[in-house]
C-alpha positions in Angstrom: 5.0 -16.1 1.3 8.0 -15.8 3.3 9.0 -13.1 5.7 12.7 -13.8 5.0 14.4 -10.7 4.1 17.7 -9.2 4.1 17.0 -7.3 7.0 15.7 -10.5 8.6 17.8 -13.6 7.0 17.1 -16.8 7.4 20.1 -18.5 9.6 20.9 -21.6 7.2 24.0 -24.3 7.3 25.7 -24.9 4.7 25.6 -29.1 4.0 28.5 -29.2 0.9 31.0 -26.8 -0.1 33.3 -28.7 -2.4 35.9 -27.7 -5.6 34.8 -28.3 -9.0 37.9 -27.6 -10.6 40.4 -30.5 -11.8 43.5 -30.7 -10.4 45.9 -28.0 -11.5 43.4 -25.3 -12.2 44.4 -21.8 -11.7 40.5 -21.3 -10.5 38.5 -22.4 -7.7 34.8 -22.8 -8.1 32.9 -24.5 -5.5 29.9 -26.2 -5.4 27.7 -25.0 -2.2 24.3 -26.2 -0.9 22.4 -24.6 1.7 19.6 -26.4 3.9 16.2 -24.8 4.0 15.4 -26.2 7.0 11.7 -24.9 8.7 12.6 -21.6 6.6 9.1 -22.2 4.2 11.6 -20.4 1.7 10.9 -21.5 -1.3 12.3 -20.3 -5.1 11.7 -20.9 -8.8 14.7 -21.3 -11.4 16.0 -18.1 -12.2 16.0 -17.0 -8.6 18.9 -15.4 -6.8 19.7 -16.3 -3.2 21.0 -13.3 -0.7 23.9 -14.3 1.6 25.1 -12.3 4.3 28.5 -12.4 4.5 31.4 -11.3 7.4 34.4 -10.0 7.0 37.8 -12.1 7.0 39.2 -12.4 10.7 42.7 -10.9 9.6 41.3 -7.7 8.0 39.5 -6.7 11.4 42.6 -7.9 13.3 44.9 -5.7 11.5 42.3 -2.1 11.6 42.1 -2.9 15.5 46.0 -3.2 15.4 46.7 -0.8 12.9 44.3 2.2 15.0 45.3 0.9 18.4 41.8 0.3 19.1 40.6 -1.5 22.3 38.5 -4.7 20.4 36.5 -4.5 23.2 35.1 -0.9 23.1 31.7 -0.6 23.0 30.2 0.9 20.0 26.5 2.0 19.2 25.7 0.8 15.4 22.5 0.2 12.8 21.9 -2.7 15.1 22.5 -1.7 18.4 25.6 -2.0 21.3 28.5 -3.8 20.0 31.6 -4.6 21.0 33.9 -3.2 18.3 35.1 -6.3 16.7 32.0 -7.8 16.4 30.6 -4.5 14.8 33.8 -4.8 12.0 33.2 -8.3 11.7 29.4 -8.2 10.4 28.2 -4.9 10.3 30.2 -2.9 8.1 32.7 -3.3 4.7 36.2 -2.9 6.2 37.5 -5.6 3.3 37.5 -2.6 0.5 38.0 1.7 1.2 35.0 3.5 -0.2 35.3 7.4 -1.5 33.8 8.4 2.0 37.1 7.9 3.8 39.7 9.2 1.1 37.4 12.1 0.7 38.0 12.0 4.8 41.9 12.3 4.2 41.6 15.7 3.5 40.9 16.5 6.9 43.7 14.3 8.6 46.7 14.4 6.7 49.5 16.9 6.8 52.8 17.1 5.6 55.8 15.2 6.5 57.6 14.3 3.6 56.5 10.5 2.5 56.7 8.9 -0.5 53.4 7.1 -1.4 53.9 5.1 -4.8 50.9 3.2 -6.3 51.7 -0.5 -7.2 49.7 -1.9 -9.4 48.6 -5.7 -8.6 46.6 -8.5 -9.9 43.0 -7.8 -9.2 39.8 -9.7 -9.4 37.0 -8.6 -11.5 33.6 -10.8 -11.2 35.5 -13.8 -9.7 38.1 -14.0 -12.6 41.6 -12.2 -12.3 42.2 -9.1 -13.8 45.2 -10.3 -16.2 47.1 -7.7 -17.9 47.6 -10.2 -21.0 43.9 -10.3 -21.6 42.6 -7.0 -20.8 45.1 -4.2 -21.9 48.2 -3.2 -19.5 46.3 -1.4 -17.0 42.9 -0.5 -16.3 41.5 2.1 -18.1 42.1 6.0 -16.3 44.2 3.7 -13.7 48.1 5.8 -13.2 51.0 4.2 -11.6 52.0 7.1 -9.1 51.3 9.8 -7.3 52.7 13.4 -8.6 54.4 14.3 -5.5 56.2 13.2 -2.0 54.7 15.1 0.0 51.3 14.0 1.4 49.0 17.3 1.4 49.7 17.6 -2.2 49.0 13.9 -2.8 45.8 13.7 -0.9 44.6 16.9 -3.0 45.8 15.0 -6.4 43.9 11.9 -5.4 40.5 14.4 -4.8 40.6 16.1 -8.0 37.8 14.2 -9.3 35.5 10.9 -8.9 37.8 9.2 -11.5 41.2 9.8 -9.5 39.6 8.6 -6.4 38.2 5.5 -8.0 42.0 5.4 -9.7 43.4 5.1 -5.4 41.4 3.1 -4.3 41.4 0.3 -7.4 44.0 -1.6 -4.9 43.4 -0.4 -1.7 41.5 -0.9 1.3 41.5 0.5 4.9 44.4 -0.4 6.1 46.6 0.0 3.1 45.0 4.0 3.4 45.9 4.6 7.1 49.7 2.8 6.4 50.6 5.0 3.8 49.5 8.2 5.4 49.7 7.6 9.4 46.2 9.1 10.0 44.4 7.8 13.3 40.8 7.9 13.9 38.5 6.7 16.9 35.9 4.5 16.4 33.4 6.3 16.3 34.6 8.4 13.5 35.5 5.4 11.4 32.3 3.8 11.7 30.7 6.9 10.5 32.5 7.2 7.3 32.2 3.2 6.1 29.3 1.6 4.6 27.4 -0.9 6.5 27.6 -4.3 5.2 25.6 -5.6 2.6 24.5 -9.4 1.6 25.3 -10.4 -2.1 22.7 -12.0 -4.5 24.0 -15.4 -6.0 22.5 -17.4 -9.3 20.7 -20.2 -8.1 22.0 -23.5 -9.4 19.5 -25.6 -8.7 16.0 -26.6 -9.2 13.4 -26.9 -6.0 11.9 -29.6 -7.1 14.6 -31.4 -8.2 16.2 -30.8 -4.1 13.6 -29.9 -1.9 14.7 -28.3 0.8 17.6 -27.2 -0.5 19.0 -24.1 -2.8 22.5 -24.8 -4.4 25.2 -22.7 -5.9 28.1 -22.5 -8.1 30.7 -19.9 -6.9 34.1 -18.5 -8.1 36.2 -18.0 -4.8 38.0 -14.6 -5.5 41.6 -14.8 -3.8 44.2 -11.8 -4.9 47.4 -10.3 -3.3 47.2 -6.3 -2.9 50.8 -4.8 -1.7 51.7 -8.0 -0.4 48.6 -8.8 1.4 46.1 -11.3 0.9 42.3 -10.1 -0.2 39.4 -11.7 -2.0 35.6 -11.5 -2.1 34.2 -10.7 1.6 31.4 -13.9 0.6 33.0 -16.2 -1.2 36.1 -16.2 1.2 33.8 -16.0 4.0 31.7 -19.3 2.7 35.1 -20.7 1.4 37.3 -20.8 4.0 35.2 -19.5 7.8 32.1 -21.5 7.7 32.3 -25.2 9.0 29.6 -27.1 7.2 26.7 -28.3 9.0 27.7 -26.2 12.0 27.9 -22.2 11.1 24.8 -20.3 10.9 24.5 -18.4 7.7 21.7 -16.0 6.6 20.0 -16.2 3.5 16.9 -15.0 1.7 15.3 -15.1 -1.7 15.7 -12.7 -4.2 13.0 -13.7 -7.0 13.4 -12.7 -10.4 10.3 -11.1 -12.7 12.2 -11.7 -16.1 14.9 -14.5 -16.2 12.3 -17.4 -16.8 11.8 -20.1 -18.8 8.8 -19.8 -21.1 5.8 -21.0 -20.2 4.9 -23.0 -23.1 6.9 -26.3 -22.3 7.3 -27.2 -26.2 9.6 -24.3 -26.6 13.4 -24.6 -27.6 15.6 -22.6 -25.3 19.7 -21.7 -26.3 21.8 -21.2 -23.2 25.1 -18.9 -23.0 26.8 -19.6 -19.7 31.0 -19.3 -19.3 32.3 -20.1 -16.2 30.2 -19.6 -13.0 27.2 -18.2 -15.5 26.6 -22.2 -15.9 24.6 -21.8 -12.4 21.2 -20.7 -13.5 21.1 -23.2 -16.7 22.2 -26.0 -14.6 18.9 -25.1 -12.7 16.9 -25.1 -15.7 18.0 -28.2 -17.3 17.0 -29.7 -13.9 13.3 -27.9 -14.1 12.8 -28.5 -17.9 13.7 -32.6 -17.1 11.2 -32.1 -13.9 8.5 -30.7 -15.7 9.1 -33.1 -19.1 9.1 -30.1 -21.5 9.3 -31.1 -24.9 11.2 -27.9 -26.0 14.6 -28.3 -27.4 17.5 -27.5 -25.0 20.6 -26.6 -26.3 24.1 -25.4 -24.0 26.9 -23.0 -24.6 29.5 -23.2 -22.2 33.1 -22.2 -21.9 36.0 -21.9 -19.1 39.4 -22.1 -19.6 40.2 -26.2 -19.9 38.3 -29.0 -20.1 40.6 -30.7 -17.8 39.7 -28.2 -14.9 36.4 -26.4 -15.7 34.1 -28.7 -16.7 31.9 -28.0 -14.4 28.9 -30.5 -13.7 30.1 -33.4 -15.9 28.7 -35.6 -15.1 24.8 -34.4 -15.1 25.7 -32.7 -18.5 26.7 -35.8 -20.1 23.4 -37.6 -18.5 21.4 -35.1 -20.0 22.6 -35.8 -23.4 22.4 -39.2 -23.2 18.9 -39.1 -22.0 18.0 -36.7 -25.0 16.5 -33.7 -22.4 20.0 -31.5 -23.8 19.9 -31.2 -27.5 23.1 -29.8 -27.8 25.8 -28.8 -25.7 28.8 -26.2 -27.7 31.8 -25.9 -25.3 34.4 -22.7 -25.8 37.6 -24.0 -24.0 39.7 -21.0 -24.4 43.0 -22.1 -23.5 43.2 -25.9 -25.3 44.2 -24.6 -28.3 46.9 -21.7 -29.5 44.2 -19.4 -30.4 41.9 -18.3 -27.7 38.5 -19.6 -27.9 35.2 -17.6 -26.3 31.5 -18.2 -26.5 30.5 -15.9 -29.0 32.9 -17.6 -31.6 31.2 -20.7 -31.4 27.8 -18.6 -31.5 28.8 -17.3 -35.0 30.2 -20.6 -36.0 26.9 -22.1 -35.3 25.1 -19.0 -37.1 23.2 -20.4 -39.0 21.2 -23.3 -36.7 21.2 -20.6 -33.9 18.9 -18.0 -36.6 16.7 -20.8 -37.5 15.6 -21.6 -33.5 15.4 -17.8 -33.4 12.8 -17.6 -36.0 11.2 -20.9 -34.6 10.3 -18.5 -31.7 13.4 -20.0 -29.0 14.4 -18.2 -26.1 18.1 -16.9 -25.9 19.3 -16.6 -22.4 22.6 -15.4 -21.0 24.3 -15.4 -17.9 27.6 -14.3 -16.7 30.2 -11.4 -17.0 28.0 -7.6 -18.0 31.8 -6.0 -19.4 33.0 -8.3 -21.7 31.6 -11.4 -22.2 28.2 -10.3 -22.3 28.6 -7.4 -25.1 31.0 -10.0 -27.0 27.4 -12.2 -27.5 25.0 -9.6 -27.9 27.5 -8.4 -31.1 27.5 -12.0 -31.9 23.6 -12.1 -32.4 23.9 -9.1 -34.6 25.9 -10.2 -36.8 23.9 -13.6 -37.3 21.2 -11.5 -37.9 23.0 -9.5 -40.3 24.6 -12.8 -42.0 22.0 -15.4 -41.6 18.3 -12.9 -41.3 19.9 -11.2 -44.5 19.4 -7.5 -42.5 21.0 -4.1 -42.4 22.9 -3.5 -39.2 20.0 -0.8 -38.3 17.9 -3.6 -38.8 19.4 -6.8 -37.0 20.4 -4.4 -33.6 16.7 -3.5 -33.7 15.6 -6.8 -33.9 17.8 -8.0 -31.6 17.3 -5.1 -29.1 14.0 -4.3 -29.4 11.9 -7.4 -31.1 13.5 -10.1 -29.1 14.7 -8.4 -26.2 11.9 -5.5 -25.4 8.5 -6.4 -27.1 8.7 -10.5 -27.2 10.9 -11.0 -23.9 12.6 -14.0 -25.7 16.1 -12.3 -25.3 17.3 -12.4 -21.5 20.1 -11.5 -19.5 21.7 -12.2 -15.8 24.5 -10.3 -15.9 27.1 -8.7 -13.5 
């Protein structure tokens, strides 16, 4: 057992960090291998892996300059003396304003007469951009402006409730904050009011005993423009674009799963939903199930925007069926065609095959995006239920929700 943790990571390199997309994609998901080294870590499909991330250079750069800070003050954090660009850099989540601070406003701001509007901008929601076409105008609760020039009345307007606060800070982060209102604060009181930063858990692509030694990933890269300056995720950015392969320490650890298995019986068929980057985990169970010469039936759902540019994995996917160890593989490619094309349609469209594995005992897995894509499927399995187990709605969601999901644990989610 391993003494790897995320208060005590495991300094790994990174050995490949390359695109997946085709040329001309309007995504970039990257392939990315870390070495185990002498860790002893080990994992088991299914897994997460922790990475501990630091913050882009330019966003630290700008706070300093922004505060007038001296980079080199010393500051006392949760792990000891720093100097305070070092403490930005890995200790704490400058990249993104939390309520702490804008409650802090309250305190700091008086009135001078400005004019704060609130632009809203492209955002990134769990690696894919927020488009307006797709998801409604704006986000839900989300207003355009603030109901007054003058600052104390604006800072009051944005502390009305949680929901206004959340509202402010959709687009912002630090820096935005302390531009539009002037407010100053030392060190010190900054560092008190942030949160410390925290690793984030990715799906592990990969099987350990298909690559010893190594755990592998498949990551969106999330890149937006707030107010005319350039953002993303703090870890895929950081991975991306600031680690030089086989030369940058980075810490990891294990995050084991207790439910997102495969079944132990070898001989049983599995159905796979994964859009996008929620491919990962299956491509680390197709690798497992060809280790371990299961006999179960293995059978794919994957969708992306083009098959041009998202096909992710190719290659192996296409060995797999020619080998015979992938039954089936049903691909959603929702912008080849005029009408837009999701997994859960092709889930209905193959109703009928998908109910018969389900009362052949198969396990459903599904991985990927919790607010839309996840609750588009799990109405999809209702209505086959409803449609193809000849049930009452009451019927096929308790089945689906209870039977499969709660009491026989063949129903399982990795969602976020």
């Amino acid at each position: 057992m391993s003494n790897w943790s995320a208060k005590n990571p495991y300094d790994s390199k990174i050995t490949e960090c390359y695109v997946l997309n085709g040329k001309g994609s309007k995504k970039e998901t990257r392939h990315i291998v870390f070495d185990l080294g002498d860790s002893g870590l080990d994992y088991k499909v299914g897994d997460a892996l922790g990475v501990l991330p630091e913050n882009p250079p330019h966003i630290v750069e700008e706070l300093i300059e922004i505060q007038g800070w001296d980079r080199d003050h010393t500051v006392t954090t949760h792990k000891g003396e720093k100097d305070l660009y070092t403490a930005l850099k890995k200790d704490f989540e400058v990249h993104q304003a939390n309520k702490k601070f804008v409650q802090s406003l309250a305190n700091k701001v008086v009135s001078s007469g400005m004019n704060i509007s609130m632009s809203i901008v492209k955002r990134s929601r769990n690696g894919v951009d927020w488009n307006a076409e797709e998801e409604g105008d704006l986000p839900p609760g989300l207003t355009t402006s603030m109901p007054s020039d003058d600052p104390t009345s604006q800072v009051k307007a944005i502390l009305s409730d949680a929901k206004e606060i959340e509202n402010y800070i959709w687009t912002r982060d630090y820096v935005d904050i302390m531009s539009e209102f002037s407010v100053k604060y030392s060190p010190e009181e900054f560092l008190e009011l942030v949160d410390r930063l925290k690793p984030r858990l990715y799906s592990i692509a990969s099987s350990h005993d298909a690559h010893p030694g190594f755990v592998e990933l498949t990551v969106g890269i999330v890149r937006f423009n707030y107010h005319d300056r350039q953002r993303g995720g703090i870890t895929t950015q950081y991975m991306a674009d600031e680690v030089v392969v086989n030369e940058t320490p980075v810490g990891v650890f294990m995050s084991p799963t207790k439910s997102f298995i495969l079944p132990e019986d070898k001989d049983t068929d599995i159905i796979m939903v994964g859009p996008g980057t929620g491919i990962a985990p299956f491509r680390a169970f197709m690798e497992q199930r060809v280790h371990d010469k299961a006999t179960g039936k293995n059978w794919l759902f994957f969708g992306d925007q083009s098959e041009k540019t998202e096909y992710y994995y190719k290659d192996e996917i296409e060995g797999w069926m020619d080998s015979g160890d992938l039954y089936r593989f049903t691909t959603a490619w929702s912008r080849d065609q005029e009408e837009k094309v999701y997994v859960q349609h092709r889930l209905k469209e193959h109703g009928a095959e998908v109910w018969e594995w389900f009362e052949k005992g198969a396990y459903f897995y599904i991985c990927g995006d919790k607010t839309y894509m996840a609750k588009d499927v799990h109405r999809a399995l209702i209505e086959i239920a409803i449609e193809h187990g000849g049930m009452s709605e009451a019927d096929a969601t308790h089945f689906i929700e209870q039977t499969m999901m709660r009491e026989q644990k063949r129903y399982l989610r990795d969602v976020y």
